[in-house]
C-alpha positions in Angstrom: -8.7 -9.1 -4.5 -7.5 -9.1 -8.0 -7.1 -5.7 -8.9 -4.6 -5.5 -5.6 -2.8 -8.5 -6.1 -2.2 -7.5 -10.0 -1.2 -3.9 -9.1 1.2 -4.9 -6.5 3.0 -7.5 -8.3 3.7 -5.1 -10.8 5.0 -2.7 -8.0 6.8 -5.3 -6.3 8.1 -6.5 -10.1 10.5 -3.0 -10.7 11.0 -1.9 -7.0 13.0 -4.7 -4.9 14.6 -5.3 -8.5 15.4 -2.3 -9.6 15.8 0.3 -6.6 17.9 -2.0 -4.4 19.4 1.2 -2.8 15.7 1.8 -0.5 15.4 -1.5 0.8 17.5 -0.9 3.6 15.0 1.7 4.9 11.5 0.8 3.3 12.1 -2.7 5.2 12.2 -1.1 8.4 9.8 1.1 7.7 7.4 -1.0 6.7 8.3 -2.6 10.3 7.5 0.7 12.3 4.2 0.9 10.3 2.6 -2.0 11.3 3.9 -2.3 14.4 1.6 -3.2 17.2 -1.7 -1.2 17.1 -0.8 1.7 14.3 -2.7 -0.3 12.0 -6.1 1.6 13.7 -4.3 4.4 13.9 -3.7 6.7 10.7 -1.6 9.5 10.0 -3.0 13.3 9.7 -4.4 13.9 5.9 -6.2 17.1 4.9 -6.9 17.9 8.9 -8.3 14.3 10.0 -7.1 10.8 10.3 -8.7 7.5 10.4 -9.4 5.7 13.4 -10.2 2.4 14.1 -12.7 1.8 17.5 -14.7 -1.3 18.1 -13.7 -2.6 14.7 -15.1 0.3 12.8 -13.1 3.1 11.4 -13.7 7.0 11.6 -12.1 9.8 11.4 -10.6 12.6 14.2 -10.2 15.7 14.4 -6.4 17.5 15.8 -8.1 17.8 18.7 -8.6 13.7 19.0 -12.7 14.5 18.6 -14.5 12.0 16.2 -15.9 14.5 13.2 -17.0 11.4 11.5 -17.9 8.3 13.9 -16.7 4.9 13.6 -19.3 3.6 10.9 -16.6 1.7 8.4 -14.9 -1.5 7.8 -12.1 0.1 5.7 -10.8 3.3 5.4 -7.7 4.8 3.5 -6.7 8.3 4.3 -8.4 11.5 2.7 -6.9 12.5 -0.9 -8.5 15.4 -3.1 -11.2 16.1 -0.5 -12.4 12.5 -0.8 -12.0 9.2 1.5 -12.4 5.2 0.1 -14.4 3.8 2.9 -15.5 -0.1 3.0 -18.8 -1.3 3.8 -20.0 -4.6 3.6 -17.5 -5.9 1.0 -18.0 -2.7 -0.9 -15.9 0.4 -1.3 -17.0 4.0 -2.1 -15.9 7.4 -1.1 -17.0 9.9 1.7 -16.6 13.8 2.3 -14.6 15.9 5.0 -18.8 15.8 6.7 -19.4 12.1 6.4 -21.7 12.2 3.7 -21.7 9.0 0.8 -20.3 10.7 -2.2 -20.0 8.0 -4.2 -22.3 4.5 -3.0 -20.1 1.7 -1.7 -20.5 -0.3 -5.0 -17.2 -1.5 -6.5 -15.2 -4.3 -5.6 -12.3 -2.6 -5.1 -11.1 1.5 -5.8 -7.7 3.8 -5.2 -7.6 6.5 -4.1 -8.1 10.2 -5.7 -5.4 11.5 -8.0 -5.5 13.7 -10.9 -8.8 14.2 -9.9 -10.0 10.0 -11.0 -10.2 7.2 -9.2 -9.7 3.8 -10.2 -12.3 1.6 -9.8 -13.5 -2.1 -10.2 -17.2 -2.9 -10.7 -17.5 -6.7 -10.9 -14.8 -9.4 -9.9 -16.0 -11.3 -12.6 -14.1 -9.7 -15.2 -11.2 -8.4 -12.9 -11.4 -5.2 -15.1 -11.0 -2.0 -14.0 -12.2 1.3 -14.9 -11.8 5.4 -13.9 -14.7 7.3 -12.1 -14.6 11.1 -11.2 -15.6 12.7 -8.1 -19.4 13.4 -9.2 -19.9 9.3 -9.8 -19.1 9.8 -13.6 -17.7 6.9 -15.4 -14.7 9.1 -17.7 -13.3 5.6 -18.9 -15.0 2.6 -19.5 -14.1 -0.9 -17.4 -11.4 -2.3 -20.0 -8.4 -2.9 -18.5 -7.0 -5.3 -16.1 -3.9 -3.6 -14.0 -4.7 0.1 -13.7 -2.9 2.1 -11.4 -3.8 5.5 -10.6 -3.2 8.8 -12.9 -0.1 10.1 -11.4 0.6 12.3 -14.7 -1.6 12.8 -18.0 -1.3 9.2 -18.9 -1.0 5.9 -16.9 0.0 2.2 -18.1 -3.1 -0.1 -18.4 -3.1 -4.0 -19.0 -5.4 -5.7 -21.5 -5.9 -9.8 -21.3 -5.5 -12.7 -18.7 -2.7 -11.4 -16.1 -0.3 -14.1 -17.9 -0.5 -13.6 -21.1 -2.1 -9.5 -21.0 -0.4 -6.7 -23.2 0.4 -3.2 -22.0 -0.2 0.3 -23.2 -0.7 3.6 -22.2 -4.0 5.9 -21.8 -5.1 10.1 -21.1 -7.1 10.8 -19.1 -9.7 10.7 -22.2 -9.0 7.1 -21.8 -7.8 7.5 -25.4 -4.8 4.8 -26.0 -2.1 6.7 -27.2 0.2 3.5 -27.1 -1.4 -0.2 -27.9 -1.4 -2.8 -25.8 1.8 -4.3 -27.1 4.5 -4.9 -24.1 5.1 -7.7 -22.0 5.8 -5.3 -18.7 5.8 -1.8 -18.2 6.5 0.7 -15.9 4.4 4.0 -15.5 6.0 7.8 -16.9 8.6 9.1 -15.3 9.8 12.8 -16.2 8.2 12.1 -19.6 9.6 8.6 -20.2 8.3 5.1 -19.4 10.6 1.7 -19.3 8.8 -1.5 -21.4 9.6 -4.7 -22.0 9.0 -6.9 -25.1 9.9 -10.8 -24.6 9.3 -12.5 -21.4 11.5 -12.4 -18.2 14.5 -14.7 -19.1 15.0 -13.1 -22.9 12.9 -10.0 -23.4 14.4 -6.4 -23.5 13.9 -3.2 -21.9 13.5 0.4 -23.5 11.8 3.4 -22.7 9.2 5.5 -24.6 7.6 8.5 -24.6 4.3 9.8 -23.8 3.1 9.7 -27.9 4.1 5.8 -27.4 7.1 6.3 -29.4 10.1 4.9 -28.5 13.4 7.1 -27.7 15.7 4.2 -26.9 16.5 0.7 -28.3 15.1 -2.6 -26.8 18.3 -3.9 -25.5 18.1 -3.8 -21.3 18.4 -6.7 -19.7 16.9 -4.1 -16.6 16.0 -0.6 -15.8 15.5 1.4 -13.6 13.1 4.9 -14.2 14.4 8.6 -15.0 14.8 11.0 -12.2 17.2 13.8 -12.6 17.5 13.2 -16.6 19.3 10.0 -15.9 17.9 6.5 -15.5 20.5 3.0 -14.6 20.2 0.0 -17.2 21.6 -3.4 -16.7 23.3 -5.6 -19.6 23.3 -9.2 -18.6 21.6 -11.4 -15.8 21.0 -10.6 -12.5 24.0 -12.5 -10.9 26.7 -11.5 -13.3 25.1 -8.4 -15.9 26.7 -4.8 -15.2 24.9 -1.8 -14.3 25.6 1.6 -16.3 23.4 4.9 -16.9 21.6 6.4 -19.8 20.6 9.7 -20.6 16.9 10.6 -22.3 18.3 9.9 -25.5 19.4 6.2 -24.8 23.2 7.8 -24.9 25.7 5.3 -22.3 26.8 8.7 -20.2 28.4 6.2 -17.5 30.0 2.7 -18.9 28.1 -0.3 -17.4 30.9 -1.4 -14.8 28.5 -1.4 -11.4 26.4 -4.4 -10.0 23.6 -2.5 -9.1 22.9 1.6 -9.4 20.1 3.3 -8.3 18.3 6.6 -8.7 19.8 9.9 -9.1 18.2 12.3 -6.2 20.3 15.8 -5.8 22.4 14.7 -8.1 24.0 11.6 -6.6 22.8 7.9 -6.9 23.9 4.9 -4.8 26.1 2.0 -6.6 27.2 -1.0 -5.8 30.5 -3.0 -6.3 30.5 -6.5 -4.3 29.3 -5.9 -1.4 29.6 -2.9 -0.4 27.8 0.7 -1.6 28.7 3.9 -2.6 27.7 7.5 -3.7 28.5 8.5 -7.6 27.8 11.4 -9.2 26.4 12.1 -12.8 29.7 11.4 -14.5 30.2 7.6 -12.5 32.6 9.0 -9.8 32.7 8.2 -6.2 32.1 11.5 -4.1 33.6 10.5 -1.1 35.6 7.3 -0.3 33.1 5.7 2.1 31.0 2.2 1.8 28.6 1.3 3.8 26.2 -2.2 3.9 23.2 -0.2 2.3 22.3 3.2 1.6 18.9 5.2 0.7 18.8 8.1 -1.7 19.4 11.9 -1.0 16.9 13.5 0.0 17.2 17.7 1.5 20.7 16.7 1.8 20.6 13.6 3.7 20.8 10.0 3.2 20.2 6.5 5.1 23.4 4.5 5.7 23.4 1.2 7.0 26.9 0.4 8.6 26.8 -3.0 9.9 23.5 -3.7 11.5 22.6 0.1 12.5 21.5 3.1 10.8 22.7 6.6 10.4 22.4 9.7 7.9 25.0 11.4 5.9 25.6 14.5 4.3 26.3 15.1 0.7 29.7 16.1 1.6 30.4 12.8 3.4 29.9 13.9 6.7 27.6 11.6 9.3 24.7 14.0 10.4 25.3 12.5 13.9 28.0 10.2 15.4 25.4 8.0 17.3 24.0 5.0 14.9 20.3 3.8 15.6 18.5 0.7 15.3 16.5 1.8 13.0 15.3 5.0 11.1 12.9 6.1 9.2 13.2 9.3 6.3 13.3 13.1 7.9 9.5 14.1 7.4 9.1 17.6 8.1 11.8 18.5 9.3 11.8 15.5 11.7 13.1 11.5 11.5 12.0 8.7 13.4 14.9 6.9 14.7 15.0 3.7 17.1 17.4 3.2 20.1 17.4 0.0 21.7 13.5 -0.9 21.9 11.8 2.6 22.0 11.7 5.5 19.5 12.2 9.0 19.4 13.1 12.2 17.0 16.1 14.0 15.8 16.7 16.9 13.8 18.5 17.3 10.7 21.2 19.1 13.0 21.5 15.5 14.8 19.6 16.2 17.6 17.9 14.1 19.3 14.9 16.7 20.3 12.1 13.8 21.2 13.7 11.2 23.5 13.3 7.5 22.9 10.7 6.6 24.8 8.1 4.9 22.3 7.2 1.5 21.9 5.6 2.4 18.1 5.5 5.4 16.4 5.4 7.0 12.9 6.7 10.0 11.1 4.9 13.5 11.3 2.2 14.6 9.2 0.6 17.9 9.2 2.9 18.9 12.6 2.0 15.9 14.4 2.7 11.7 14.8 0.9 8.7 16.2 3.0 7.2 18.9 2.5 4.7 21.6 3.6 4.9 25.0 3.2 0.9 26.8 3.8 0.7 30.6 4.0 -3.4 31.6 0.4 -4.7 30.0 -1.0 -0.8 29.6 -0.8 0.8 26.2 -2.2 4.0 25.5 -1.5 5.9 22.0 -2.2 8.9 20.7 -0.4 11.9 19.1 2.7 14.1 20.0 3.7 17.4 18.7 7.5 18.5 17.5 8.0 19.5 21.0 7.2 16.1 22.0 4.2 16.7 23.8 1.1 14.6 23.6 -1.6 16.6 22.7 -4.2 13.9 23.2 -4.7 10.2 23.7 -6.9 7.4 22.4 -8.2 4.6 24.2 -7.4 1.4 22.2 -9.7 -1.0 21.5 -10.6 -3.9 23.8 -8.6 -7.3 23.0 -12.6 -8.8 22.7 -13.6 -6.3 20.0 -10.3 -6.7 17.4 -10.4 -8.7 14.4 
């Protein structure tokens, strides 16, 4: 639909450009997400997860019970006590009981965040509009790409795709910036990176939530704040240098890297040929290691890629684990998914393996447990384990004559 093929080339626009340093792990993933059945099988949101059986999705209960029975053609995972459901081409929203909160009548919706939903009512227009959760339109269908409120104000799109204009609305719908960039990136601690010009000549800068700008238009590429710091590029893609700016638009570290991205716990990844390192806030490498690709730090722990495998390291520049995986995935409470040879387990963030490989799909936890799949020869069952590794119940999967 339009909506979701405008959003996500926007999305797709400033993330494989821009934060180069997570495509080593959102790649794979993206690979242990769809892998085999998992796309009926949900993670654990707000107590329940969606289900699909006999192409129709529901939702379970922690037990594996069905508290709302397979009924849907589409279902996305429950956010602010609500659930977008699909019926017959149409999308509306569902409680924790089942009941129709909201009609399927749009086109296409988002999820609940900030307590609005965005929403398309005709794919004539391709516009887009906000509802709240008691069916109220709060902000009128006027906008093309509208992603959802993830602060007090989100970017919003006005015009064909090609030649639109962005700028920025509260959640009074009120434009506190006019339409008047050529790209645009939502807030990020209080700032948001614009472009004026088109792709090959136009500039980046960032402004602030009145609209106003705080930095020149002179990036040939940004990247968004996080810790007070965001990375800017001067020059093309193949030869332009990567430095770092401060909230005032200040150089803090000289533009001297080929790619930089975000700061997270006070280090950011950077890259010089081929190879990446760690630098801290004032452009210095922490420790004297490079790897093929890294992630970012997150609880004191990032994704290396060494060659073709995977492992974690420690802010200090210690590996979390001598043993290097064939794929990982992030720690998710408390937990990582990690891949050796063709079946999955769990480690800990002391290195230890406490769920054994034995997986042929699974995810990361949610709410104490994940979906995994166990297949034997042409048998598959799935279902969910705890963080002792026990399967606490399984679900039939459909039968090959009733998938899509």
């Amino acid at each position: 639909m339009k909506f979701f093929i405008r959003f996500f080339f926007v999305i797709l626009f400033f993330v494989p450009r821009i934060c180069f340093g997570e495509a080593i792990t959102q790649e794979k993933r993206d690979q242990v997400v769809t892998n085999l059945l998992f796309n009926a099988l949900h993670n654990f949101s707000e107590g329940v997860a969606a289900v699909k059986r006999n192409n129709k999705y529901g939702f379970i209960n922690k037990h594996g019970e069905f508290v709302i029975a397979p009924q849907f053609d589409d279902a996305e995972d429950f956010s602010d006590g609500l659930a977008l459901v699909k019926i017959g081409g149409r999308y509306g929203f569902i409680d924790k009981q089942g009941r129709m909160v909201l009609v399927p009548r749009f086109v296409a919706a988002h999820n609940f965040s900030e307590g609005l939903a965005v929403i398309m009512m005709s794919d004539n227009t391709g516009n887009n509009g906000f509802i709240g959760k008691h069916g109220k339109i709060f902000i009128n269908q006027q906008f093309g790409i509208t992603p959802p409120f993830l602060t007090k104000v989100t970017k919003v799109d006005i015009g064909e795709f090609s030649t639109g204009k962005y700028g920025f609305i509260d959640k009074k719908g009120v434009l506190i910036s006019i339409p008047q960039f050529d790209e645009a990136e939502d807030c990020s601690e209080g700032l948001a990176a614009v472009r004026i010009g088109d792709e090959r000549t136009g500039k980046f800068g960032f402004i602030d939530k009145k609209g106003e700008a705080v930095t020149g238009f002179q990036f040939d590429a940004v990247n968004k704040f996080s810790e007070g710091l965001a990375s800017v590029r001067f020059g093309n893609e193949l030869t332009g240098k990567w430095g770092v700016i401060d909230r005032h638009g200040r150089l803090v570290i000289n533009p001297f890297f080929d790619a930089v991205g975000f700061f997270s716990e006070g280090l950011a990844s950077a890259k010089t040929g081929r190879h990446y390192r760690f630098i801290n806030k004032q452009g210095n490498t922490v420790f004297n290691k490079a790897f093929d690709g890294v992630g970012i730090f997150s609880e004191g722990l990032a994704t290396v890629k060494i060659a073709n495998q995977f492992g974690f390291i420690k802010q200090n520049g210690e590996m979390l684990t001598s043993m290097l995986f064939d794929e990982v995935d992030h720690f998710s409470e408390g937990l990582a998914l990690v891949k050796v040879g063709n079946r999955y387990g769990f480690i800990d963030r002391d290195g230890k393996m406490v769920i054994n490989p034995q997986f042929s799909a699974a995810r990361g936890f949610s709410e104490a447990l994940a979906p995994v799949m166990i297949s034997e020869g042409s048998n598959s069952i799935y279902g969910f384990v705890n963080k002792r590794g026990k399967l606490v119940f399984t679900l039939k999967p459909e039968e090959p004559n009733k998938k899509e």
